[in-house]
N, C-alpha and C positions, 0 to 999 in steps of 0.2 A: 219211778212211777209209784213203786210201794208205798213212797215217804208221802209223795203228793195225796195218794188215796186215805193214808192214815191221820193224816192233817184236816181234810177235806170231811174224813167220819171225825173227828176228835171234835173239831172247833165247834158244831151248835152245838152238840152235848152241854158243853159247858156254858154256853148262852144260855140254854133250856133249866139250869140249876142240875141236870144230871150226873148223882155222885158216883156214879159208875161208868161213865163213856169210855173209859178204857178199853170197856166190851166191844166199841163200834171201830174203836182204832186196831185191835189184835184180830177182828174180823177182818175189816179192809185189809193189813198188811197177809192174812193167811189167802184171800181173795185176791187178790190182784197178780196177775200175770201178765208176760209179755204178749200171749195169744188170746183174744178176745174170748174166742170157744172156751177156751181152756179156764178163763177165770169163771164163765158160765157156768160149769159144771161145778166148781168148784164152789162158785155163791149158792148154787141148787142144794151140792150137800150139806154147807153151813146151816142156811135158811132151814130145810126138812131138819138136821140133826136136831136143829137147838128148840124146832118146835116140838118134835116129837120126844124127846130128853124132858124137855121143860113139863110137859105136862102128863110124862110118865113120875118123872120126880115131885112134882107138885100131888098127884092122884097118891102114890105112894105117901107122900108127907101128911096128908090127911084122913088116910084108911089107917095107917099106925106108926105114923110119926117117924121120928129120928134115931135110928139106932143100925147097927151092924147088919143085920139080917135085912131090913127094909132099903139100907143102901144097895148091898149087893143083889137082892131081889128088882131095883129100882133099873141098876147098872144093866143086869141080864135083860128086864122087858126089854129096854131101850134099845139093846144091840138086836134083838130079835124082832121085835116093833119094825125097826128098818130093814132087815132082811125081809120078812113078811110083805114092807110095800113095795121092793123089790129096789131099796134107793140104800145096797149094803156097803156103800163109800162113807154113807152119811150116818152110821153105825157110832163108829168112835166118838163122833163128833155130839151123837146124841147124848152117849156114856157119858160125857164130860159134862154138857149142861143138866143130865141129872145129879152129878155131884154137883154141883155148883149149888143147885136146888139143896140138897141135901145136906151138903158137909161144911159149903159156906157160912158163918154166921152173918146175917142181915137184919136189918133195920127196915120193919115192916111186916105185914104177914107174904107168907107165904107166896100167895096170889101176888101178889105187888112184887115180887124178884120172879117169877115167872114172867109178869107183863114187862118190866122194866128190861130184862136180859132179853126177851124176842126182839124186843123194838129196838134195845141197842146192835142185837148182832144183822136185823132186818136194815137197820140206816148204815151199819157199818159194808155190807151186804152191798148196798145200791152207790153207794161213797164208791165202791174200789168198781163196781162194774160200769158205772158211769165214766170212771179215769181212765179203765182202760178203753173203751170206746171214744173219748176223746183223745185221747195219746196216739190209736192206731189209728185214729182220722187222720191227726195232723202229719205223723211217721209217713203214712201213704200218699199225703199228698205233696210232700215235703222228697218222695223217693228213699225215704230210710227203710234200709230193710235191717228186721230185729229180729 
């Protein structure tokens, strides 16, 4: 199911010209579970981390740029950001896409790997929660139990 779901985010990326959909396929495979609920929660803390990372690390990147202090300042909001909206699974996850903002070298400003990484990990996101909603369709009516 993981392989299906990471196939499923991967392929339009790469129709779309997208030089990063890697983002939608390591989503989908992080997302994807045997239990419907379970990949739900689990696309919820992607979805929240990588918005609230993304545009703490972006806000960061433009109050004073790229440097040691401003990452780890960048890292803290973002773990705290999510504790705050009370979604602290989606913590880590946010840490990550503000490095990524941050520590990543890219091609484009700033704004443009904030938009491009939401929408990658948002398709990557709907790619595995779709798979798994049709997987336990078919498992269910098919009598597989997984």
């Amino acid at each position: 199911m993981s392989a299906i779901a990471a196939i499923v985010a991967y392929l339009p990326t790469q129709a779309l010209g997208l030089r990063e959909g890697f983002w939608a396929a390591i989503t989908a495979l992080a997302v994807a579970q045997t239990e419907f609920a379970a990949a739900r929660s689990v696309a919820r803390d992607q979805f929240v981390g990588a918005a609230i990372g993304g545009v703490i690390g972006l806000c960061v990147y433009l109050a004073v740029g790229q440097n040691l202090p401003s990452y780890a300042g960048a890292v803290l909001l973002s773990i705290v950001a999510c504790w705050l909206a009370r979604v602290a699974s989606a913590a880590r996850l946010s840490a990550i896409t503000a490095t990524i903002i941050l520590l990543v070298p890219h091609v484009g400003t700033a704004q443009q790997m904030l938009a491009s990484r939401v929408f990658e990990v948002s398709w990557g996101v709907c790619a595995a929660i779709s798979t798994v909603w049709v997987v336990t369709r078919i498992n269910k009516r098919l009598g597989i139990k997984v």
